[in-house]
C-alpha positions as a printed NumPy array, in Angstrom:
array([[  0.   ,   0.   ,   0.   ],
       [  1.253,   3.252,  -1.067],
       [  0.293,   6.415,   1.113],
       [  0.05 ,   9.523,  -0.499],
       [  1.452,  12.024,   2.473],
       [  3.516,   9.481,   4.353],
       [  3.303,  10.971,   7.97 ],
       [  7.079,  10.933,   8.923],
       [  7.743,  11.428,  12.898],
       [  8.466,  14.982,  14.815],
       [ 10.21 ,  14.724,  17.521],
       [  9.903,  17.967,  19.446],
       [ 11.203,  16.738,  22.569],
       [ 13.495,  13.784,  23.985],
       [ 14.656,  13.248,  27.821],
       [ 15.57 ,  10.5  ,  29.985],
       [ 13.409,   8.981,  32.626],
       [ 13.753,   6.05 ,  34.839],
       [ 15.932,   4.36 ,  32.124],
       [ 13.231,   5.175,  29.051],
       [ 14.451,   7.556,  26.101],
       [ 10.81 ,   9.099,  26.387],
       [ 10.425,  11.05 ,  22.688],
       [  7.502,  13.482,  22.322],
       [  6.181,  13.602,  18.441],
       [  4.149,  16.135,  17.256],
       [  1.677,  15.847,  13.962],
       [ -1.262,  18.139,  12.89 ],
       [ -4.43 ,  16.749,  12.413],
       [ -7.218,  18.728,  10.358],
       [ -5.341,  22.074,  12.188],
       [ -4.778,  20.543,  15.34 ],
       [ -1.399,  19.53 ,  17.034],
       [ -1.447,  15.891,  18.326],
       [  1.172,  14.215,  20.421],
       [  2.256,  10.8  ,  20.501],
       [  5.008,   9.4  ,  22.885],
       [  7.275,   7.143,  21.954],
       [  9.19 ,   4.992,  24.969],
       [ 12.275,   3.258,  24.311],
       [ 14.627,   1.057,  26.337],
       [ 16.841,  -1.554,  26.251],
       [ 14.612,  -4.118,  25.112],
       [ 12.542,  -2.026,  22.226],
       [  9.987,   0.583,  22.032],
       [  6.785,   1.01 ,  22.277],
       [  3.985,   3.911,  21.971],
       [  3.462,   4.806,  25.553],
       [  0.94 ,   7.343,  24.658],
       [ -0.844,   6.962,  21.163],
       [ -2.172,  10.789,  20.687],
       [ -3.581,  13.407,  22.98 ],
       [ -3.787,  17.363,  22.13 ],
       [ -1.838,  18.567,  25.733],
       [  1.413,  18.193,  25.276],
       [  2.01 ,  18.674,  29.034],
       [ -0.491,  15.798,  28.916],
       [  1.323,  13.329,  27.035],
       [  4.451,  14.363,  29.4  ],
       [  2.293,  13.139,  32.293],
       [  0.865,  10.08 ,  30.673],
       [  4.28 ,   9.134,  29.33 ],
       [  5.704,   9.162,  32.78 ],
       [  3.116,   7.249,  34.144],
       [  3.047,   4.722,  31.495],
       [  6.634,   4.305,  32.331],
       [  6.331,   4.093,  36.345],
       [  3.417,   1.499,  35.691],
       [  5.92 ,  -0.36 ,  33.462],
       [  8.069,  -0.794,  35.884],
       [  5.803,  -1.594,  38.811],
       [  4.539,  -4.393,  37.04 ],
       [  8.095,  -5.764,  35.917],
       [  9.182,  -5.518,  39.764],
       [  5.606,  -7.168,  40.8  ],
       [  6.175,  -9.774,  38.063],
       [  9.656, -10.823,  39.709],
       [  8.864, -10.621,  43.281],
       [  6.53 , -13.395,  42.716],
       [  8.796, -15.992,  41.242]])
């Protein structure tokens, strides 16, 4: 499948936290700025937060994908 207007990421801010490269990409949608964040660590990436139009609220949502992350990884080996 061929698209047209490939929609190529814009990253408009990258930082560190907890060990996750969170990257904040930013894409216009029929005039209005969306933001995805991306999360990536040692073992891959993933889209912590698929699109909200805050970007101080994908900030907060990517953090707290990332803390929930890791509470679960911790939970998952304290139990073995």
């Amino acid at each position: 499948m061929l698209f047209a207007d490939p929609d190529y990421p814009h990253v408009v801010l990258s930082f560190a936290y907890r060990g996750f490269r969170l990257e904040l990409d930013q894409s216009i949608e029929e005039g209005v700025p969306l933001y995805a964040v991306w999360a990536t660590h040692e073992g891959g990436s993933a889209v912590a937060v698929p699109g909200v139009v805050s970007r101080s609220e994908a900030i907060y949502k990517a953090r707290c994908w990332v803390d929930r992350r890791l509470r679960t990884l911790a939970e998952g080996r304290s139990r073995q």
